[in-house]
NUVO-67114 format. One record per residue (C-alpha): residue in one letter; x, y negated, z negated. Coordinates in steps of 0.02 Angstrom, whole numbers, padded with zeros to 5 digits, always signed. Layout:
aXYZ/...
***
This chain:
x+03027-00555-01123/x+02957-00397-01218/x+02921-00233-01164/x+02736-00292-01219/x+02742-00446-01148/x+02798-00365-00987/x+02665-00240-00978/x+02543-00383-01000/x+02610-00496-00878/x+02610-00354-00777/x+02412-00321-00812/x+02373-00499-00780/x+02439-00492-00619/x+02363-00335-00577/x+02197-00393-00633/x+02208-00561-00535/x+02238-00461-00384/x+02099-00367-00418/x+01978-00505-00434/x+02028-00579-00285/x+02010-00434-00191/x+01856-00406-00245/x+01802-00595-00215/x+01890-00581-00022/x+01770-00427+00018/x+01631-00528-00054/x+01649-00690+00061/x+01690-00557+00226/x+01508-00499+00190/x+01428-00660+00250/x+01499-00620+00403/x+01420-00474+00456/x+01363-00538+00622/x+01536-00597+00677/x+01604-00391+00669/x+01516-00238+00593/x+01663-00206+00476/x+01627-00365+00375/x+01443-00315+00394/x+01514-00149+00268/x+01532-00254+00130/x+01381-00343+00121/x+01299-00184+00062/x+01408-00198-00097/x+01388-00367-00133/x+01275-00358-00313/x+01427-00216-00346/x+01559-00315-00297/x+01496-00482-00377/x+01467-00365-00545/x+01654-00316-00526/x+01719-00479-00465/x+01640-00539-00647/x+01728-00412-00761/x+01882-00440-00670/x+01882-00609-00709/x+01831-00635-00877/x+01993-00566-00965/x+02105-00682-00845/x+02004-00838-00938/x+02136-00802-01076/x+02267-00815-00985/x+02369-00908-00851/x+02251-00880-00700/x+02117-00967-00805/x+02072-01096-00646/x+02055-00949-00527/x+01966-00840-00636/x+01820-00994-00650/x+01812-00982-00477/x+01790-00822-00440/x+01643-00784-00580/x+01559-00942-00504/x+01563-00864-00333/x+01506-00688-00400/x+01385-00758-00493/x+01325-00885-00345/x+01329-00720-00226/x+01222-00627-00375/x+01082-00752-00384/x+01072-00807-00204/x+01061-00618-00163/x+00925-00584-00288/x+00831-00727-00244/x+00820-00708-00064/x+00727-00513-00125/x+00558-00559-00167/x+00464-00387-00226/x+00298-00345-00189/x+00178-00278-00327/x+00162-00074-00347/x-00003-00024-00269/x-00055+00007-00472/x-00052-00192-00484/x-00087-00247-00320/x-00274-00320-00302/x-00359-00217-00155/x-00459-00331-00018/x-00620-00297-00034/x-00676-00339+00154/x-00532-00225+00218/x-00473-00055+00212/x-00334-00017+00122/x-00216+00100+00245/x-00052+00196+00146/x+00129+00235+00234/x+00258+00357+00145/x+00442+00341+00179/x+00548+00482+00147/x+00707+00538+00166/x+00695+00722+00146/x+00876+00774+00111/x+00916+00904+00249/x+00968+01037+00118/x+00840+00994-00026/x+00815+01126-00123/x+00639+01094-00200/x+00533+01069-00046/x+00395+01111-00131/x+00400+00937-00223/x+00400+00829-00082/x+00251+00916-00021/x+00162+00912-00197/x+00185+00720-00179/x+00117+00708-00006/x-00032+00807-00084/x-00056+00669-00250/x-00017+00520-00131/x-00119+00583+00026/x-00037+00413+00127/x-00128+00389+00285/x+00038+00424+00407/x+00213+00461+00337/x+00385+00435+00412/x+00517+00572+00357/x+00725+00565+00391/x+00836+00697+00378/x+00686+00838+00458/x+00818+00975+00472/x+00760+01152+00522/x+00696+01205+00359/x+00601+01046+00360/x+00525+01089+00520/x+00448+01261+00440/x+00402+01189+00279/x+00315+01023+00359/x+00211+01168+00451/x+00130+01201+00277/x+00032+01039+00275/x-00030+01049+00475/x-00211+01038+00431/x-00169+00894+00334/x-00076+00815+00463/x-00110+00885+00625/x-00043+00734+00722/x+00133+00727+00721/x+00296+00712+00805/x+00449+00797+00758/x+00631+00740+00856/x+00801+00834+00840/x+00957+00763+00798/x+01113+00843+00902/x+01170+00910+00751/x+01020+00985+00700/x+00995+00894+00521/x+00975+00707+00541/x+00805+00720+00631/x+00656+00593+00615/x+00490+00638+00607/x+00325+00559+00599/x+00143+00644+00542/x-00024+00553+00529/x-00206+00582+00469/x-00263+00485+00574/x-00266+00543+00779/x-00157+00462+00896/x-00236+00328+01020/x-00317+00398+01153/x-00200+00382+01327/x-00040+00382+01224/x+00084+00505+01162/x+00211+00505+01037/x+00392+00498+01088/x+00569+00527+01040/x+00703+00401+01069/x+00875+00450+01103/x+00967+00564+00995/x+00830+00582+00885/x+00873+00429+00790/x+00671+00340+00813/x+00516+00428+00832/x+00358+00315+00895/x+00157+00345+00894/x+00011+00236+00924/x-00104+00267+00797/x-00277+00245+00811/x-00341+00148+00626/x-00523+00149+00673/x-00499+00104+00844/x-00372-00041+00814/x-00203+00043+00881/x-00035+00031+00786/x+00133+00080+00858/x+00195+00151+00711/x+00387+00208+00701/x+00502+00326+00600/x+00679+00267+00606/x+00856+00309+00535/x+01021+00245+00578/x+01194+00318+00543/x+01313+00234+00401/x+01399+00073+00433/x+01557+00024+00520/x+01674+00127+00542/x+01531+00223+00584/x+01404+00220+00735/x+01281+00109+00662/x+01317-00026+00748/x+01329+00044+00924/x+01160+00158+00862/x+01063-00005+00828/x+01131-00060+01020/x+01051+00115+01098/x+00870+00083+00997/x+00885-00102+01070/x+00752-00069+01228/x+00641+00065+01118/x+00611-00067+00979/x+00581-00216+01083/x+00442-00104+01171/x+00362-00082+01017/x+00165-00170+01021/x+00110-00326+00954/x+00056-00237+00785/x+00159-00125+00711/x+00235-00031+00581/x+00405+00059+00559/x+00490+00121+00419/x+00653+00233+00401/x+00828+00251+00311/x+00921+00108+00369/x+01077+00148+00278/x+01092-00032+00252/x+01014-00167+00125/x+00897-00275+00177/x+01020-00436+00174/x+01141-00354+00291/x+01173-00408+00477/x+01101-00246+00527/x+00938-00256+00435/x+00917-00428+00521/x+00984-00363+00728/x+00856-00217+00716/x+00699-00319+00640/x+00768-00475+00785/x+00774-00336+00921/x+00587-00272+00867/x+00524-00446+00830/x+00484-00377+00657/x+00472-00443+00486/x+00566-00354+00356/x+00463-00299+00210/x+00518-00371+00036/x+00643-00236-00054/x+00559-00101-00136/x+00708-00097-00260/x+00877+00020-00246/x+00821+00200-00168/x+00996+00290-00125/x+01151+00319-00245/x+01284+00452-00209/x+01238+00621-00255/x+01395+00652-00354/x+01333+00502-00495/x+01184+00522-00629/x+01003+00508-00551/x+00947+00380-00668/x+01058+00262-00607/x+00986+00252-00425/x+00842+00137-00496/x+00965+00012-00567/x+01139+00030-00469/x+01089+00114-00307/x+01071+00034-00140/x+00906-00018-00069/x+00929+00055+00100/x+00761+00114+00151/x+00671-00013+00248/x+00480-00082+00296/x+00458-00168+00442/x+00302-00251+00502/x+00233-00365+00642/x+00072-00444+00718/x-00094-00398+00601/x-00009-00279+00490/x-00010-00363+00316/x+00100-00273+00175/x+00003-00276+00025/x+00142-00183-00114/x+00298-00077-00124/x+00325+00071-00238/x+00468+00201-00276/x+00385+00366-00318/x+00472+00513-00405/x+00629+00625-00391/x+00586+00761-00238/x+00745+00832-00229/x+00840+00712-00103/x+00966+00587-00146/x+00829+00465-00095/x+00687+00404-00178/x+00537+00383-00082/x+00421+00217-00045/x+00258+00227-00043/x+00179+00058+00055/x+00009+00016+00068/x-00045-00131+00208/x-00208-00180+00276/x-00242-00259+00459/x-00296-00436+00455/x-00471-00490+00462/x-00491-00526+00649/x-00436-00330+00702/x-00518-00225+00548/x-00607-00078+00596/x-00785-00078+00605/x-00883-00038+00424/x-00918+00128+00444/x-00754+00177+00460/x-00735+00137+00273/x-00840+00274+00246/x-00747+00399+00369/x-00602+00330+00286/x-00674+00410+00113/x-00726+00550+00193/x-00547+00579+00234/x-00467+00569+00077/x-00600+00671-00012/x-00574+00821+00125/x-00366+00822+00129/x-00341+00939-00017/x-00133+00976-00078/x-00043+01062+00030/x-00014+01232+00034/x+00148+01315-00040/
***
């Protein structure tokens, strides 16, 4: 044999191995509830399928023909299945608003603990005005700058992470239910209000878990077991799940809660170290919606840049027919959003 032919047999090889590595960690993601390692690599699978596929075509020429068939009709199989099983909601631009309910607005954000243009985020709180807003990564320079928009959002909770920078935090418009007080769950990880929408009351919940196996997330989801299956009939909670909504995780925390995950809002996170533009298209869709009980999510949409490695959601829901607020709180309702002006900065 040649030196060329060599090097190419050599390639081949190297490529087939390849492929069915690729096509291995694709099949141990469908069993993410058997161990939280195989769970890891169900948050790659539209990468890994899009891999497994350009492996694969260039062994079509050659002797691994047969294998190479079958692994771009698994990727592609894992490809569809996965994007048909993500049904997106319509951005509140195209949604049609109820007209014999109020329209209520949640904003998810994950800060960035270090962001360096803080006055963004809270220009955007100021254009979006959502009625409550859950926030991850409320570091200590979140917890001054947050202080800006107080008048805004006077009812709020903020809870500390250990290390001081993975904090949750939750602020409303709208006062908290009368008897009740927010609350922190452990480590910081959940923060939980009943909201008052008129006077129908809405746990509402800020939540954000650690990365995936090898890290805590798994264990974390175990500790926020009792604090989300206390969570009322109708609720609301949204937070940086660090995993996609097809993962084993997504599916123990909305089973633990009794909650229905909202339809994906589209990819929100990619690493910091790769071009922004390609968070819309390649990142992960990691933050998450969860609803329950008369909470009905009307659309999804991914605002702006702020500064974090994050984009944020902006969600809007109404409460169904049988627990909307009386009329006249329509018109408080209008009299809300005219008076919250931007924030200061």
């Amino acid at each position: 044999m040649t030196t060329g032919g060599a090097r190419s047999s050599m390639m081949a090889q190297l490529t087939f191995l390849a492929t069915m590595a690729c096509s291995a960690a694709l099949l141990a993601g469908f069993f993410g509830a058997l161990h939280p390692a195989f769970d890891s690599f169900s948050h790659f699978r539209m990468h890994l399928s899009v891999l497994t596929v350009l492996l694969a075509l260039p062994l079509l020429a050659g002797s691994y023909r047969l294998q190479a068939v079958a692994a771009l009709i698994f990727a592609v199989c894992c490809f569809v299945t996965t994007m048909s099983a993500l049904p997106r909601l319509p951005s509140h631009e195209a949604v049609a608003k109820p007209a014999d309910r109020i329209v209520y607005s949640l904003l998810q954000m994950n800060l960035r603990f270090n962001n360096p243009t803080p006055k963004k985020v809270l220009s955007l709180i100021g254009r979006t005005n959502p009625d409550v807003i859950t926030l991850d990564e409320v570091s200590g320079m979140w917890a001054t700058e947050l202080g800006y928009i107080k008048d805004a959002y006077p009812y709020r909770i903020l809870c500390d992470y250990p290390n001081g920078v993975f904090g949750v935090a939750l602020l409303s418009r709208r006062p908290f239910a009368a008897g009740t007080a927010p609350h922190c769950e452990p480590r910081g990880a959940m923060a939980t209000a009943t909201i008052d929408f008129g006077g129908v009351p809405v746990d509402v919940a800020a939540i954000h878990l650690s990365w995936p196996w090898p890290r805590e997330q798994y264990w974390q989801i175990g500790e926020l077991a009792q604090p989300l299956a206390a969570l009322g009939e109708t609720a609301i909670m949204a937070g940086d799940c660090n995993a996609v909504p097809w993962s084993a995780a997504v599916r123990r925390v909305a089973r633990l809660g009794g909650l229905t995950p909202m339809p994906s809002a589209g990819p929100t996170w990619i690493h910091r170290t790769l071009p922004d533009f390609l968070r819309r298209y390649a990142g992960l869709p990691i933050d998450q919606v969860f609803s329950k009980g008369g909470v009905t999510i009307l659309s999804s949409t991914r605002l702006e840049d702020s500064g974090s490695d994050h984009l944020p959601v902006l969600v809007e829901f109404t409460l169904r027919p049988d627990d909307k607020p009386p009329e006249e709180e329509h018109q408080s309702a209008l009299a809300a959003n005219e008076a919250v002006g931007k924030p200061r900065g």
